[in-house]
Each structure stands twice: as structure tokens, then as C-alpha cells.
N, C-alpha and C positions, 0 to 999 in steps of 0.2 A: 284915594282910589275911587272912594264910591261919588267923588265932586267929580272924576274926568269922568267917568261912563255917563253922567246924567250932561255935561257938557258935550258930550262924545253923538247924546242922542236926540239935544237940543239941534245939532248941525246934520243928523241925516235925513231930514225931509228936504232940508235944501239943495242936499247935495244930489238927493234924485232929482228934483225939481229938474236943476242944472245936467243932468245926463240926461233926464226925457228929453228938455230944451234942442241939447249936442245930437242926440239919435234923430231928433223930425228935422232940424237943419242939414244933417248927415243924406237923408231918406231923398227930402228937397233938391238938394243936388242931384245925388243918384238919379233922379225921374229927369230933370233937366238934363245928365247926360245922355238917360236913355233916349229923351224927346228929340234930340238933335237926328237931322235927318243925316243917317251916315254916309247912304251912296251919295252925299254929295263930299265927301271929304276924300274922295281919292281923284279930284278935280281942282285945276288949279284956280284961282281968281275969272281968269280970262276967260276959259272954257265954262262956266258956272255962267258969267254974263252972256256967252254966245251962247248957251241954251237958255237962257232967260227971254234974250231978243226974237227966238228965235222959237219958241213956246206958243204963241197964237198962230203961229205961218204952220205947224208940224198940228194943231188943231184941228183948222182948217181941210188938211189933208186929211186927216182920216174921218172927218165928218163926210164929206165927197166923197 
């Protein structure tokens, strides 16, 4: 019994190691989904490039 606790206690630094690692890869993501700009995801492909082309012309105008 007292060989599996000291084996038991040889493997939990690792194993936090291993879930810090999993929770900042976790976190990573998370921020990368929040970074995604979302008002553009209820726009489809086409409508995304026609405001892309169309981004310097709609400038312009409210500069002037």
C-alpha cells in the first residue's frame, strides 16, 4: 500500500503539469473564438467581399 501512494505521488506533478498545459490550450482557443469578428458571420461569402470592395468607396464618402 505504502509502494502505490509514493508511486501515486511520484505521477501528480505530472499530471498537473498536463491539466495546466489542457486549461492554457483550452483558454487559447476560448480568446480565438472570442477574437473572431462575429457581425461578420451572419453574412454570407459573397456579401463579406461586396463589403470588402466596396470599404474604400463607403470611406471616402463619409470623409466628404
Amino acid at each position: 500500500m505504502a509502494q502505490l501512494l509514493q508511486n501515486f505521488y511520484l505521477f501528480i506533478p505530472y499530471l498537473f503539469v498536463a491539466l495546466l498545459m489542457l486549461a492554457a490550450a483550452i483558454g487559447v482557443w476560448l480568446i480565438a473564438q472570442l477574437k473572431k469578428n462575429s457581425s461578420y458571420q451572419n453574412f454570407s461569402i459573397g456579401d463579406r467581399l461586396f463589403m470588402k470592395r466596396n470599404a474604400s468607396r463607403l470611406r471616402k464618402v463619409q470623409i466628404h
